[in-house]
C-alpha positions in Angstrom: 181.6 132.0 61.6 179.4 135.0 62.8 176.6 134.1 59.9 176.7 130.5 61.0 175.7 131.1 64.4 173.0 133.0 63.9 170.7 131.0 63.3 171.8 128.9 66.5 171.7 131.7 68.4 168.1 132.6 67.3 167.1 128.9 67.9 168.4 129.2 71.5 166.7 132.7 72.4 163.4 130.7 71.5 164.2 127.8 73.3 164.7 130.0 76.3 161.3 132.4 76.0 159.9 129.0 75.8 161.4 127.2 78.9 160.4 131.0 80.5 157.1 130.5 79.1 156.3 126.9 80.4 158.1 127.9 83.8 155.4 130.7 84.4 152.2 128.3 83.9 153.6 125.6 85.8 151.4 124.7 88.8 153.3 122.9 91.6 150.8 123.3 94.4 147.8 125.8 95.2 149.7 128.9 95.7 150.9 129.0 92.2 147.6 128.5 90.4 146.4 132.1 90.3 149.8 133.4 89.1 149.9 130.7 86.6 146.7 131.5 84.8 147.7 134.9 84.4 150.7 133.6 82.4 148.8 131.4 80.5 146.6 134.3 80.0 149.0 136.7 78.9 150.4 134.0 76.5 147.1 134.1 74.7 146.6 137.6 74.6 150.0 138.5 73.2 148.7 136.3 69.8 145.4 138.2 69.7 143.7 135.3 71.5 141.5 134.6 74.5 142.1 131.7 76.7 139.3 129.2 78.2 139.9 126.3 80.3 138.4 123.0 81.6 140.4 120.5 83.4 138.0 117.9 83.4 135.2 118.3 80.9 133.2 116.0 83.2 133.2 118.1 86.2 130.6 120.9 87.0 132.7 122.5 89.3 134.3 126.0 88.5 137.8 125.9 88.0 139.1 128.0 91.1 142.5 129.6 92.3 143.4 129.1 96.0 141.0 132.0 97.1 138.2 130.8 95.2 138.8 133.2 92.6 136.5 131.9 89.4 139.8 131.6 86.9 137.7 131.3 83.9 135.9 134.6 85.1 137.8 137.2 86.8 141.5 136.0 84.9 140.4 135.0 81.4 137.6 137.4 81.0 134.6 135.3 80.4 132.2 137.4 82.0 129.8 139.6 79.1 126.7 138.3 78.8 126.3 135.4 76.7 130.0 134.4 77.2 129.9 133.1 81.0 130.0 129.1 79.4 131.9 127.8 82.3 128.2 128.6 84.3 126.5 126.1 81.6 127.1 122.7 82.8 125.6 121.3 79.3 128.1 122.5 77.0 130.4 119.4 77.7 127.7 117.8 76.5 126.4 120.2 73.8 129.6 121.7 72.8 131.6 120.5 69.5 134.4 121.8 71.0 135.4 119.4 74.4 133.3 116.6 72.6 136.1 116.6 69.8 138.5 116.0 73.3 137.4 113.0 73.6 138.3 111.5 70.0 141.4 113.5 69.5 144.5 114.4 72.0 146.5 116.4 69.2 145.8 120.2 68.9 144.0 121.2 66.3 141.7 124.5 64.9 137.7 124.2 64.2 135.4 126.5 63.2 131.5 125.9 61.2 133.5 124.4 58.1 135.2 121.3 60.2 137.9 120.6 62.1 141.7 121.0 61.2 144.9 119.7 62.5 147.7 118.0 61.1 146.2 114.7 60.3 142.5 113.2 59.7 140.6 112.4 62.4 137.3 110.5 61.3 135.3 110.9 64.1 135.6 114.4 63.9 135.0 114.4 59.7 131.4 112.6 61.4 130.8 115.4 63.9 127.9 117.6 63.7 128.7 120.9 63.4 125.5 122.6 62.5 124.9 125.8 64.6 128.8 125.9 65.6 128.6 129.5 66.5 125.4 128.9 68.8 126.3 125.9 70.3 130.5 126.8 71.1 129.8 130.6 71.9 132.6 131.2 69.7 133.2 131.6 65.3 136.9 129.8 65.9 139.0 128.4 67.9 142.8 126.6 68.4 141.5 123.5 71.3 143.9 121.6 72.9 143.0 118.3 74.4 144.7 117.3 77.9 144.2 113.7 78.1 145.3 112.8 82.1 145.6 109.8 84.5 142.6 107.8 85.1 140.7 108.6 82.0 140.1 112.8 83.0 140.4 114.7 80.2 140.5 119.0 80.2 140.4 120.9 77.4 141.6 124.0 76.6 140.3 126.5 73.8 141.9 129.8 72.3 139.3 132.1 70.6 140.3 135.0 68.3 139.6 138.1 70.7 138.7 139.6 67.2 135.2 137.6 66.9 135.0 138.1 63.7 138.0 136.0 62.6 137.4 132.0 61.8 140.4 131.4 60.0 143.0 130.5 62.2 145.2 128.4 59.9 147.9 131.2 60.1 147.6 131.4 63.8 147.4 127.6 64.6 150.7 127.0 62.1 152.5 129.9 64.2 151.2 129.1 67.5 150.0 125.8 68.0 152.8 123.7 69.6 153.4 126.6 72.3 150.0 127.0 73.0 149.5 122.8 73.5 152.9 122.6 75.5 151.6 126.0 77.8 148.1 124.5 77.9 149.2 121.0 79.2 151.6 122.1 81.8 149.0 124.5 83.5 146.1 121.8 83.0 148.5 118.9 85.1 149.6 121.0 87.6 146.4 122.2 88.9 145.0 118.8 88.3 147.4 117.7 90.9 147.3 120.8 92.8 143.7 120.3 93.5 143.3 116.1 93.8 141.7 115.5 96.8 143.0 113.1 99.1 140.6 110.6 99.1 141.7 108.5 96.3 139.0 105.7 94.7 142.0 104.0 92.8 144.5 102.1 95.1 148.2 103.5 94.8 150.3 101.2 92.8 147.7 98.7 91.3 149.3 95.6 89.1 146.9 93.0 87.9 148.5 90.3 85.9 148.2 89.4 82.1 145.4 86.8 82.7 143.6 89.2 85.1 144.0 91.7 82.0 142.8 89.2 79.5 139.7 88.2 81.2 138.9 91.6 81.9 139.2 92.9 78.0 136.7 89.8 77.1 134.2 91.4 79.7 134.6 94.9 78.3 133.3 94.1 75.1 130.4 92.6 76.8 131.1 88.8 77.2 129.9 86.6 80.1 132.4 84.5 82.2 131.0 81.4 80.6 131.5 83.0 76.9 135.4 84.1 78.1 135.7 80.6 79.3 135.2 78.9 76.3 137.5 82.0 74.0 140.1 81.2 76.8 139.8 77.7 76.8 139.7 78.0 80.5 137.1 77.1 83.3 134.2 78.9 84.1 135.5 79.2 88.0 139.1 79.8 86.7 138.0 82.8 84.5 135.6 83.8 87.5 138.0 83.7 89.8 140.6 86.3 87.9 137.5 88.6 87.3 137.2 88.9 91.2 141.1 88.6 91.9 141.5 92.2 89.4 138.2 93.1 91.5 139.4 93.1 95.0 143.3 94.5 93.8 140.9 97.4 92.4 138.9 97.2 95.4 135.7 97.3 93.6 132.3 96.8 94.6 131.1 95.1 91.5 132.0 93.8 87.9 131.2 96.8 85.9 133.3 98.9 88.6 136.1 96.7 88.2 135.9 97.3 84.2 136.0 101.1 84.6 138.6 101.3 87.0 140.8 98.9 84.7 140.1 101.2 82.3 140.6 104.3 83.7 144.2 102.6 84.6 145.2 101.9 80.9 144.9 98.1 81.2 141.9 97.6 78.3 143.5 99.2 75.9 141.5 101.1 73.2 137.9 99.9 71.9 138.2 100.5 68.4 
């Protein structure tokens, strides 16, 4: 009986450290963010790695604690020379590293000879990774997309502290699925933490499924007249549901009625 539990026992020790590990990076409002990131960075630095974080890889704000505290800076330790990257508001542009983000949401590992996770991506098989070291300030790293409500996404990277490493196979296989569940925890929480109030989406938005239809058509570029006739429907019936999704989004135009659908899941992917 006592070698048949051991294993169980073993399986709920982890399961506990875990549950401790997720309860220390969990952000509930702005008190807990600076506390938070030191877990997370503590987490990271146990496995030999260094922590960098982006909740929104479209923002060119600093990611901040409730004192203003520069998280990436004074808590991570981005601050040598050549290393401050969350001062360069280009990188999210630049960088292969939060552009894979956007056409992945599973963790994976990168470094100059490709990307690697647990399945093929083909988007990032096509992505051009030429100068990696110059252009991600880093010679590896495990990234871990945080895809959120309304189309944010943040991404967070864990670079070898040892610079020289850029095979992080062994690392990822060990340490990936803590590192991802840690990663998106913290990255929510202060996301909501830090929402401002004034909200551009209306609380509790339905449209209805012709609303929906008429509004894919015009996504991939179609003209009321040209999702009339792929409809079957009117040209002032298909009009009109265009403008009734418009004003539940409260929108000031077609094209801003098309992103905030979007950004609410209703489109579906584009693929």
């Amino acid at each position: 009986m006592a070698d048949g539990a051991a294993p169980s026992d073993g399986l709920m020790l982890r399961e506990s450290r875990e549950a401790d590990i997720l309860s220390r990076v969990t952000v509930r409002c702005t008190t807990d963010i600076h506390a938070a990131a030191e877990a997370l960075q503590q987490l990271a630095e146990e496995r030999g790695l260094q922590v960098a974080v982006t909740p929104d890889i479209s923002s060119k704000d600093p990611m901040l604690d409730e004192d203003g505290t520069i998280i990436n800076g004074e808590i991570f330790g981005w601050l040598a020379d050549g290393e401050r990257w969350w001062e360069d508001t280009r990188l999210a542009l630049s960088s292969p590293l939060p552009r894979a983000c956007r056409y992945e949401c599973e963790v994976f590992w990168v470094n100059e000879n490709g990307f690697h996770g647990r399945w093929t991506n083909s988007y990032l098989d096509d992505m051009d990774l030429r100068d990696f070291r110059k252009r991600s300030l880093v010679s590896a790293a495990i990234v871990v997309p945080v895809h959120q409500p309304f189309g944010q996404i943040g991404a967070v990277s864990f670079t070898p502290v040892d610079r020289e490493v850029t095979d992080l196979a062994d690392a990822y296989a060990r340490h990936a699925d803590l590192l991802a569940s840690a990663s998106r925890r913290f990255v929510a929480g202060y996301t909501t933490a830090m929402r401002r109030t004034n909200r551009l989406i209306p609380s509790d938005c339905t449209l209805s499924k012709r609303e929906v239809e008429c509004l894919r058509w015009a996504a991939l570029g179609k003209t009321d007249k040209e999702i009339s006739i792929i409809l079957e429907r009117s040209h002032a019936t298909v009009r009109y549901h265009v403008n009734r999704a418009g004003e539940k989004l409260n929108s000031v135009n077609r094209s801003q009625t098309i992103f905030k659908a979007g950004q609410l899941g209703y489109l579906g992917a584009s693929d």
